[in-house]
MILODREN-573434 format. One line per field, with one value per residue: x, y, z of N, C-alpha, C in turn; residue in three letters; residue number from 1. Coordinates in Angstrom, 1 decimal, always signed. Layout:
% MILODREN-573434
n.x	c(X  ...)
n.y	c(Y  ...)
n.z	c(Z  ...)
ca.x	c(X  ...)
ca.y	c(Y  ...)
ca.z	c(Z  ...)
c.x	c(X  ...)
c.y	c(Y  ...)
c.z	c(Z  ...)
lumvex	c(ala  ...)
marba	c(NUM  ...)
***
This chain:
% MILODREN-573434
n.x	c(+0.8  +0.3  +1.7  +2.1  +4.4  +7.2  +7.2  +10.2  +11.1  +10.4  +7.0  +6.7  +8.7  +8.9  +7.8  +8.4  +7.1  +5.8  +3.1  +2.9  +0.3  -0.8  +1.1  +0.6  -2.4  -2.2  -0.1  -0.8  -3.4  -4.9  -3.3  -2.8  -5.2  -5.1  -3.5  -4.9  -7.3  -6.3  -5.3  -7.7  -8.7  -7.0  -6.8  -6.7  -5.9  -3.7  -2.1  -1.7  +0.9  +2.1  +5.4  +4.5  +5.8  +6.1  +3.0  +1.9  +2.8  +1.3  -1.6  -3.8  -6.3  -9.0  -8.7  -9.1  -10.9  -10.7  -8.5  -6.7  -7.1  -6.2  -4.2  -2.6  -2.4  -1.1  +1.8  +2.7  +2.2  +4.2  +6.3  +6.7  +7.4  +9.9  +11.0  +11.1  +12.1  +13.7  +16.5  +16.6  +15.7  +17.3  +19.6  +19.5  +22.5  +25.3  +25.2  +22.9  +21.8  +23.3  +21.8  +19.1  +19.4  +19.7  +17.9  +15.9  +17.0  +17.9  +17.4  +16.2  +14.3  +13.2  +12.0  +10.1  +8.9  +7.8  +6.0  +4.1  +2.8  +2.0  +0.1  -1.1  -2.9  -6.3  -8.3  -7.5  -4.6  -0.9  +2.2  +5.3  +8.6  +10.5  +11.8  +12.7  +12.2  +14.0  +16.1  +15.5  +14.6  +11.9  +8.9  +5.3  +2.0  -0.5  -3.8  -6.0  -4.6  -3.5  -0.6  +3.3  +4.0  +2.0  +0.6  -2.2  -1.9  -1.6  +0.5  +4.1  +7.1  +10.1  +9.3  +11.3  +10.9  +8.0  +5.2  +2.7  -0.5  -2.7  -5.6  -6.0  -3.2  -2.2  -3.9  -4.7  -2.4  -2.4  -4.5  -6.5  -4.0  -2.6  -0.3  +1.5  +2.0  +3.2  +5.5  +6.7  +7.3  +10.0  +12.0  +12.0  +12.6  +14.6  +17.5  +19.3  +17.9  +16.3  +18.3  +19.5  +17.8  +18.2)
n.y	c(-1.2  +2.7  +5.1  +8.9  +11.0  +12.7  +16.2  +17.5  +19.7  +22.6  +23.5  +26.2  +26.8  +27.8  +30.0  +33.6  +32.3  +29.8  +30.0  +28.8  +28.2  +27.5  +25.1  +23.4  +23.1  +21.8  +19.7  +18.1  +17.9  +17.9  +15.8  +14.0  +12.7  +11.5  +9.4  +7.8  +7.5  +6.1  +3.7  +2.9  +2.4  +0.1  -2.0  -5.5  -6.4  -6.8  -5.0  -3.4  -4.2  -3.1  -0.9  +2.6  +4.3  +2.0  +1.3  +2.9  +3.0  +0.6  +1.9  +2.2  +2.9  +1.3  +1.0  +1.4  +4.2  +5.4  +4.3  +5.6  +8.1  +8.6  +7.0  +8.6  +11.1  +10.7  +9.8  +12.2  +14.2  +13.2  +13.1  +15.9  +17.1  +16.8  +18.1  +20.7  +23.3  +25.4  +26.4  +26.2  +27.6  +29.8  +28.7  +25.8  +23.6  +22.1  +19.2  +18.9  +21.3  +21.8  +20.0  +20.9  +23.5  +22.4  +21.4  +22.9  +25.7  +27.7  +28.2  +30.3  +30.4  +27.4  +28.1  +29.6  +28.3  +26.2  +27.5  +28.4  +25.8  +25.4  +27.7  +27.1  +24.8  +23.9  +24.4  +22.4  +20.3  +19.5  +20.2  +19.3  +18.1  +16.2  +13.1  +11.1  +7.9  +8.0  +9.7  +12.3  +16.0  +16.8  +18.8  +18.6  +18.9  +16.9  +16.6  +16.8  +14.0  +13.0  +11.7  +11.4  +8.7  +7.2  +4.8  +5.6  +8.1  +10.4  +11.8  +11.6  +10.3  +9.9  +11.8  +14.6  +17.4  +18.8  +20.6  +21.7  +22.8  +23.0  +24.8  +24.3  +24.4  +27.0  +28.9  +30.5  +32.3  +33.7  +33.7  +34.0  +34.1  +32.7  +33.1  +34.6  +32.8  +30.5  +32.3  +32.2  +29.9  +29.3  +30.2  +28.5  +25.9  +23.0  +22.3  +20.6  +18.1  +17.6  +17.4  +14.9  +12.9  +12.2)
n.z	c(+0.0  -0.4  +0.5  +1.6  +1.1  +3.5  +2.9  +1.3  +2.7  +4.9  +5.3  +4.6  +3.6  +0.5  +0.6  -0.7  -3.0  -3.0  -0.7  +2.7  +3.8  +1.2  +0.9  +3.0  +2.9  +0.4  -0.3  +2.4  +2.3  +0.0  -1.9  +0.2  +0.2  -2.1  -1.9  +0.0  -1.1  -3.9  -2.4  -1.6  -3.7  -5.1  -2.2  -1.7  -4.3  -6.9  -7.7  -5.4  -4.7  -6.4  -7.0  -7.5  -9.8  -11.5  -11.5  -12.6  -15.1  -15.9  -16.6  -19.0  -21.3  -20.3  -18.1  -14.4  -13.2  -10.8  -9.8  -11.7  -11.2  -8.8  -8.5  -10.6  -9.3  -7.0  -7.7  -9.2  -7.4  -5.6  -7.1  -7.7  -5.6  -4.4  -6.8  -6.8  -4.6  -1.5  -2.2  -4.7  -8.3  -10.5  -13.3  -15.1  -15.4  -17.1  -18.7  -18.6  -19.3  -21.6  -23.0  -23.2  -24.2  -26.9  -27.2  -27.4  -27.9  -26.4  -22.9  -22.2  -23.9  -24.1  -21.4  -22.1  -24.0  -22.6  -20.2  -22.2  -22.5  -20.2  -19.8  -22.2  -21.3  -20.8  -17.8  -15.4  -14.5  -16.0  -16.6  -18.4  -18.7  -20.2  -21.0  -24.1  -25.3  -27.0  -26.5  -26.8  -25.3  -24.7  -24.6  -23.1  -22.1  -19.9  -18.8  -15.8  -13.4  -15.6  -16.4  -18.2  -18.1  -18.3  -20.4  -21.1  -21.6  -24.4  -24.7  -23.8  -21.8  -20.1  -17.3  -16.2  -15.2  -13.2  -13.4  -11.2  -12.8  -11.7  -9.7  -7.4  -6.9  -6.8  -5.9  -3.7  -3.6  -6.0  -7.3  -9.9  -11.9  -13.5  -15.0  -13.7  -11.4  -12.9  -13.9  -11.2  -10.5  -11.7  -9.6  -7.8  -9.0  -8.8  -10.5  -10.2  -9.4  -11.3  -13.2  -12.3  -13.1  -15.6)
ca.x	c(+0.0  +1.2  +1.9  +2.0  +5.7  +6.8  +7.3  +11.5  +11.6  +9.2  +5.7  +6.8  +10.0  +9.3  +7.8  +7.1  +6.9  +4.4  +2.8  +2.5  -0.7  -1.0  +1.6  +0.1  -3.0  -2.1  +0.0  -1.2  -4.9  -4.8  -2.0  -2.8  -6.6  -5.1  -3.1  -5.9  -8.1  -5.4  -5.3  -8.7  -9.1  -6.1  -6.9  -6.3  -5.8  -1.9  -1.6  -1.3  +2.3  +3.1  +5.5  +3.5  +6.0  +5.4  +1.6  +1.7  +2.8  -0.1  -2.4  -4.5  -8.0  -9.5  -8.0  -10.2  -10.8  -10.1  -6.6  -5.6  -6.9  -5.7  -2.5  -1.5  -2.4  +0.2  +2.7  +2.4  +2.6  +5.2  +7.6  +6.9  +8.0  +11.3  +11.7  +11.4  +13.6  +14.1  +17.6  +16.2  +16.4  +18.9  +19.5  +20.4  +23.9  +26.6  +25.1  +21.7  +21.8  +23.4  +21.0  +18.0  +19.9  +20.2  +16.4  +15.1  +17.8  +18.1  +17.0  +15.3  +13.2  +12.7  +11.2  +8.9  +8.1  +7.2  +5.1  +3.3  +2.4  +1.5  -1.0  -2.3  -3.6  -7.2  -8.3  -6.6  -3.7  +0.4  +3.2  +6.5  +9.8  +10.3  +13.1  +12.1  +12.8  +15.3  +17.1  +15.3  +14.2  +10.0  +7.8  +4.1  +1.4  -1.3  -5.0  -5.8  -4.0  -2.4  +1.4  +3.8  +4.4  +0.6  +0.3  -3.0  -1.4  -1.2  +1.9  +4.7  +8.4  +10.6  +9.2  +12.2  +10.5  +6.7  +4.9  +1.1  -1.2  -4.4  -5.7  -5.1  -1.3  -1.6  -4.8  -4.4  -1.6  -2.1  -6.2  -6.6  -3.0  -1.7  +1.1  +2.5  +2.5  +4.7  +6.8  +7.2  +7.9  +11.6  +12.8  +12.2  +13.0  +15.6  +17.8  +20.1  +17.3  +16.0  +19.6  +19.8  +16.5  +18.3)
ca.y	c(+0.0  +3.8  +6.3  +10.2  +11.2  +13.9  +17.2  +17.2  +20.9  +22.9  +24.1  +27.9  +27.1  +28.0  +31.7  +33.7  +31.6  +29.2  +30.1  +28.0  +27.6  +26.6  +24.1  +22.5  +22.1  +20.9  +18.5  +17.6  +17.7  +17.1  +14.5  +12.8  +12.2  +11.0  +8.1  +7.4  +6.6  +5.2  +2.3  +2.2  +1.3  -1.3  -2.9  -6.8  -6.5  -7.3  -3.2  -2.8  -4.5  -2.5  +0.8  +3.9  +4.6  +1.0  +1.3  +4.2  +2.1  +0.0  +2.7  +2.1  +3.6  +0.8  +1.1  +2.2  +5.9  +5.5  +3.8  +6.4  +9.9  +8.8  +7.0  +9.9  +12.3  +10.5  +9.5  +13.4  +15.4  +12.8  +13.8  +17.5  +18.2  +16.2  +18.7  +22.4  +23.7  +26.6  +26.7  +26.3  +28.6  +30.3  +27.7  +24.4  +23.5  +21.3  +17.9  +19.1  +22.8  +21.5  +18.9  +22.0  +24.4  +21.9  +20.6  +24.4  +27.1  +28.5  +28.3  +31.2  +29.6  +26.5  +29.0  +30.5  +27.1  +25.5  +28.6  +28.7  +24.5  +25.4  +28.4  +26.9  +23.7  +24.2  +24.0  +21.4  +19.6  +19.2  +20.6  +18.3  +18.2  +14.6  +12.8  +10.2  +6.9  +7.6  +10.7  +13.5  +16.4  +17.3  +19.5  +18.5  +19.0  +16.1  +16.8  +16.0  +13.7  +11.8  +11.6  +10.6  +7.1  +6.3  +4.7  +6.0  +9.9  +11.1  +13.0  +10.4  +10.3  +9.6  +12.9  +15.6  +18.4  +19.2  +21.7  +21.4  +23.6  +22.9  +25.9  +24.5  +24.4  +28.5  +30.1  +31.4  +33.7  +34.2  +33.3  +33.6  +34.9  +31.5  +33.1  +35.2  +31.5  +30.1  +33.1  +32.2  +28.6  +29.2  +30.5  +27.1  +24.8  +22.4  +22.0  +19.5  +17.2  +17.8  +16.7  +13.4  +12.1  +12.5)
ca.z	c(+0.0  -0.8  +1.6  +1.8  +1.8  +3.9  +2.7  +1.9  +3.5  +5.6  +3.8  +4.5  +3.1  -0.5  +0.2  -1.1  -4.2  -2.7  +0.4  +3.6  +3.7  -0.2  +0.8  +4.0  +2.0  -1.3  +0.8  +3.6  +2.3  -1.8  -2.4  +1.2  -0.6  -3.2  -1.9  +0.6  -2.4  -4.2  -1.1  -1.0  -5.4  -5.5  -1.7  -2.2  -5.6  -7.4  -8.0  -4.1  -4.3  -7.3  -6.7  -8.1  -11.3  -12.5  -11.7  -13.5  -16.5  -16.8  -16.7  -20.4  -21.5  -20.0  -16.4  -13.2  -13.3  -9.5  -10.1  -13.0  -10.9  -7.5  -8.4  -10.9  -8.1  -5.9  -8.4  -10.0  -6.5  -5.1  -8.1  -7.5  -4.1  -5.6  -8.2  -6.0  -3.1  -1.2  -2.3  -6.1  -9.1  -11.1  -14.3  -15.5  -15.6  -17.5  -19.9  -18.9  -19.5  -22.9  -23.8  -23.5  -25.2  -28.4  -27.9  -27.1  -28.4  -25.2  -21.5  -22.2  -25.2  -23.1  -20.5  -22.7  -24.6  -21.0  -20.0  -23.0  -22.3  -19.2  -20.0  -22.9  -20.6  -20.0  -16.7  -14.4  -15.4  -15.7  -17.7  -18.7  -19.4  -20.7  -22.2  -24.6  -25.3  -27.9  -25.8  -27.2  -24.7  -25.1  -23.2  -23.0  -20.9  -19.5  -18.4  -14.8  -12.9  -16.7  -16.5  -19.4  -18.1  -18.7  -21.8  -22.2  -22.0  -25.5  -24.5  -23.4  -22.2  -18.7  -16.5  -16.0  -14.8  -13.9  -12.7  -11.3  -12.9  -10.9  -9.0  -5.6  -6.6  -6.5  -6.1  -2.3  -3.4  -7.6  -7.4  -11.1  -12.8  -13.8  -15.6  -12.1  -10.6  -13.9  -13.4  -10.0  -10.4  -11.9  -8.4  -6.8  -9.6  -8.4  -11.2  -9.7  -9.1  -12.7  -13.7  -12.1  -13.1  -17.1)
c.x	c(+0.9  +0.7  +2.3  +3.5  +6.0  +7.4  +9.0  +12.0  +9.7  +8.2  +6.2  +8.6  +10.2  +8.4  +8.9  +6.9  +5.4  +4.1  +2.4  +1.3  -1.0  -0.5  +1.2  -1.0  -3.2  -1.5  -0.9  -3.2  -5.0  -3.7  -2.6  -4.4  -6.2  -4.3  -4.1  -7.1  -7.8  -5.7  -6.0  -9.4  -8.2  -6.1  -6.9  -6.3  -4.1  -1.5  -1.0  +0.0  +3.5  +3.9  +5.0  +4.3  +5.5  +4.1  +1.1  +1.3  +2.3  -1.2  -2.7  -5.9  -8.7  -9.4  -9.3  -9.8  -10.5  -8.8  -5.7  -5.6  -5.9  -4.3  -1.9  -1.6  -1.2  +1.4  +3.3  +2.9  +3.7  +6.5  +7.7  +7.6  +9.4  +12.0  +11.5  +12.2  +13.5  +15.4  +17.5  +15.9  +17.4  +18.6  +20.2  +22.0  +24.5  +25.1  +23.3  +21.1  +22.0  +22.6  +19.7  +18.4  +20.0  +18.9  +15.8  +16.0  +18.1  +17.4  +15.6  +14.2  +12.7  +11.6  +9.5  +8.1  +7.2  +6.1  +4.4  +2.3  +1.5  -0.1  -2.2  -3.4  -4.7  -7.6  -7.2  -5.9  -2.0  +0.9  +4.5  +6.8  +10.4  +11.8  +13.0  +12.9  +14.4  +16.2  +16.7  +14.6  +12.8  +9.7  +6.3  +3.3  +0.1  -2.3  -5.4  -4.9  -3.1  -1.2  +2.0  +4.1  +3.4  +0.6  -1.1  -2.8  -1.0  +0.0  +2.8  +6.4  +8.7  +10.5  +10.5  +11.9  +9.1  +5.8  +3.1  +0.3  -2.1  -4.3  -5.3  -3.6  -1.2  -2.7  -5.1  -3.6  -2.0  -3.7  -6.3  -5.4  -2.2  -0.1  +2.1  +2.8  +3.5  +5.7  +7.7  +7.9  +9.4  +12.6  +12.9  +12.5  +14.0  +16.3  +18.9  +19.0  +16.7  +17.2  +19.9  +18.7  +16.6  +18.8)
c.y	c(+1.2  +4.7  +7.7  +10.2  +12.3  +14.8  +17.2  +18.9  +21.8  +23.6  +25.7  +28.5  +27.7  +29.4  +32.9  +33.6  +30.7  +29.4  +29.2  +27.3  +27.1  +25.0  +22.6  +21.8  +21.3  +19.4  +17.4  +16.9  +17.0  +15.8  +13.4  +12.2  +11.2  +9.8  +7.4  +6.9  +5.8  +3.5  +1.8  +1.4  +0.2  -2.2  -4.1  -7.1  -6.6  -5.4  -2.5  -3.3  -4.1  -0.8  +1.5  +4.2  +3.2  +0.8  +2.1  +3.7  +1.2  +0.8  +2.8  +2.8  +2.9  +0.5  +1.9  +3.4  +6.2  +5.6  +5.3  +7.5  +9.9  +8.1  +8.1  +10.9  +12.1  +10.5  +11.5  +14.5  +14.8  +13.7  +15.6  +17.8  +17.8  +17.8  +20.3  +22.7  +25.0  +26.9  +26.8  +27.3  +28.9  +29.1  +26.8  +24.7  +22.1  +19.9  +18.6  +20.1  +22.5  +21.1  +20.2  +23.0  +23.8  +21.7  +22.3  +25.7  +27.7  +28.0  +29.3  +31.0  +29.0  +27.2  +29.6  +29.0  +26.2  +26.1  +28.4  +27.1  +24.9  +26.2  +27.7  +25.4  +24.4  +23.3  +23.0  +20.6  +19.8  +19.7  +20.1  +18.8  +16.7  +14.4  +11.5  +8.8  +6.7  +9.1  +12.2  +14.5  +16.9  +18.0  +19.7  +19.0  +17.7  +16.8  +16.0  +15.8  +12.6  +12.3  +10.9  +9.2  +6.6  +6.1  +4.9  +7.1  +9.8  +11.4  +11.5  +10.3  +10.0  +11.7  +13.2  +16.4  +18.1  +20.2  +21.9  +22.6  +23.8  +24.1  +25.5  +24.8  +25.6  +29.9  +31.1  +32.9  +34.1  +34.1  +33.2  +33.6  +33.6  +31.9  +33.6  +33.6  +30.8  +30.5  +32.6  +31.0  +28.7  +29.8  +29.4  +26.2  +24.4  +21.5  +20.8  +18.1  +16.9  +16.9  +15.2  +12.6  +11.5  +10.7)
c.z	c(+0.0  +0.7  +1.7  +2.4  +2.2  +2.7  +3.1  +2.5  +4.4  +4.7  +3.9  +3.9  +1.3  -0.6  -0.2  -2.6  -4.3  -1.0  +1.3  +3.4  +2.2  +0.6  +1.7  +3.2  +1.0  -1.2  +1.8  +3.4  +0.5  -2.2  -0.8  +0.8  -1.5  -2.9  -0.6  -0.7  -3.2  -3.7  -1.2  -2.4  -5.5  -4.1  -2.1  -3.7  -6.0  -7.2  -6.6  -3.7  -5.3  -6.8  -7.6  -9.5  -11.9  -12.3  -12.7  -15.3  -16.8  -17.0  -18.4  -20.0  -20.9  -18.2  -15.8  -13.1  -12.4  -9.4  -11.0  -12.1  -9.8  -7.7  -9.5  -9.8  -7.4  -6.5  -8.7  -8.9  -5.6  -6.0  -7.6  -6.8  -4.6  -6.0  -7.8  -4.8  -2.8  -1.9  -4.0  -6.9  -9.9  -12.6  -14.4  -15.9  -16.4  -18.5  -19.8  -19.7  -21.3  -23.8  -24.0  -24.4  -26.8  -28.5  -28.1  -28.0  -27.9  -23.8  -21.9  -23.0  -24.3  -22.2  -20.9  -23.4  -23.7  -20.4  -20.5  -23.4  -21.6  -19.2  -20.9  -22.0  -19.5  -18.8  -16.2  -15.2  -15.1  -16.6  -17.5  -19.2  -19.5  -21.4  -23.0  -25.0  -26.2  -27.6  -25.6  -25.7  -25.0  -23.8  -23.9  -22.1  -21.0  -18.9  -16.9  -14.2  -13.9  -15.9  -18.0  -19.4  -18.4  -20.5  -22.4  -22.2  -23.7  -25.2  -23.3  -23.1  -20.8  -17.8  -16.1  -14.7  -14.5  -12.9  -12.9  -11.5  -12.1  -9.6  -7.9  -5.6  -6.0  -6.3  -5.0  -2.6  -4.9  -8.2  -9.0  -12.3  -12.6  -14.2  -14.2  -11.5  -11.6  -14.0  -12.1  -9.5  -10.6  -10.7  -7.6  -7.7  -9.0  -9.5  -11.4  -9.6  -10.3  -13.4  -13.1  -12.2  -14.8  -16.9)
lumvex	c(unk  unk  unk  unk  unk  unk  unk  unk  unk  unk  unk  unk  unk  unk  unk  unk  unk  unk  unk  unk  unk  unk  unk  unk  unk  unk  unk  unk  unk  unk  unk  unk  unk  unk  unk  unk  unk  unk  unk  unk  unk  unk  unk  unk  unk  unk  unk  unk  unk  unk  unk  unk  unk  unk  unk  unk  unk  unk  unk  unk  unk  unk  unk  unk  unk  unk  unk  unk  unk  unk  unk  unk  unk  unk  unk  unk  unk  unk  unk  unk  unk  unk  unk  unk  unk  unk  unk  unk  unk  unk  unk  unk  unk  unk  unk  unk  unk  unk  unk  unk  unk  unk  unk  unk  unk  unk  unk  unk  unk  unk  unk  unk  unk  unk  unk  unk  unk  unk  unk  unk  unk  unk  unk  unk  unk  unk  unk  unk  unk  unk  unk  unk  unk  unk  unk  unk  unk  unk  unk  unk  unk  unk  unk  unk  unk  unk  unk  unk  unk  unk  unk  unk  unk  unk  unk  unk  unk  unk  unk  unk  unk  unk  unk  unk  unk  unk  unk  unk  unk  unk  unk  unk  unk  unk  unk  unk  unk  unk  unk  unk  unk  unk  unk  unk  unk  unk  unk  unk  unk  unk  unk  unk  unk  unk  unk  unk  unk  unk)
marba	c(1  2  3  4  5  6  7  8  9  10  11  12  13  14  15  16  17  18  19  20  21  22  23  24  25  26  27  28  29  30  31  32  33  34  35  36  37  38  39  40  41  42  43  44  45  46  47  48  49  50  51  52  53  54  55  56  57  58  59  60  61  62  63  64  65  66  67  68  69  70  71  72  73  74  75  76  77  78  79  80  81  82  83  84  85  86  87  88  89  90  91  92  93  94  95  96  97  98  99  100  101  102  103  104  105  106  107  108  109  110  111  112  113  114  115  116  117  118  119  120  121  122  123  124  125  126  127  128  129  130  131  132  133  134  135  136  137  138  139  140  141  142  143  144  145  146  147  148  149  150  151  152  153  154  155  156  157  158  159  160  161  162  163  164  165  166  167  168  169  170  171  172  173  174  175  176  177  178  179  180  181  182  183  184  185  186  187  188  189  190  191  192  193  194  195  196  197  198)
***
């Protein structure tokens, strides 16, 4: 069975980027829902001895809409906390930095290519930085709680980066200004943890 991991720094540690209370609840209340329902769709079933990336990867069209929301929810907001930091920011460095600058043309492209995922993804949803089976670097966005390991995601590659659109991520401090929260994201990215996931 899955379990709600802590939080790897304190919720008030990534103001004023994301605010405490965002973080306690999005945490503490949204992701701990979601592997509590998780628990309660794969109980005695084979899936509750699977870990959450390879569950991920049987997720098809024909999968329990319980299984797909509530284990991408876990899977989706486990990776996140992962991939921000108080000490996060500033830009990619060395093989990674390189490898974006050859897929993108820049950081600064990237930036804007990633952004413009992110915005155009109506309502609730995710925005990826993927690296695909044969090396290449992509940036998609998934609906919901998809992810790119689900083979029934349209959009498909080994998760990099990703950054939760859905209003609880940011609507306490940015209520409707998605883009001020995208902005805001590149002060906590944790580009070190981005880089060893290549």
């Amino acid at each position: 069975m899955h379990t709600l991991p802590p939080l790897p720094y304190a919720a008030s540690a990534l103001e004023p980027h994301i605010d405490a209370k965002t973080m306690e609840i999005h945490h503490g209340k949204h992701h701990s829902t979601y592997v509590t329902k998780l628990n309660a769709a794969i109980q005695g079933s084979e899936a509750a001895n699977i870990e959450i990336a390879e569950l991920m990867g049987t997720i098809t069209a024909d999968s329990s809409p319980a299984v797909r929301n509530n284990g991408g929810g876990h899977y989706n907001h486990s990776l996140f906390w992962t991939l921000i930091s108080p000490t996060g920011g500033g830009e990619p460095a060395g093989d990674l930095r390189r490898r974006m600058e050859t897929a993108f043309g820049s950081i600064a492209e990237f930036k804007e290519k990633f952004a413009a995922a992110a915005l155009a993804r109506f309502g609730s949803g995710w925005t990826w930085l993927c690296e695909t089976s044969s090396g290449d670097l992509t940036i998609g966005s998934t609906p919901n709680q998809d992810n790119p390991l689900m083979p029934a995601s349209a959009y498909r590659g080994k998760p990099l980066l990703a950054l939760d659109v859905w209003e609880h991520a940011y609507y306490l401090t940015y209520q409707n200004r998605r883009p001020d929260y995208v902005n805001a994201f590149w002060n906590i990215v944790d580009w070190n943890a981005v880089a060893k996931r290549m």
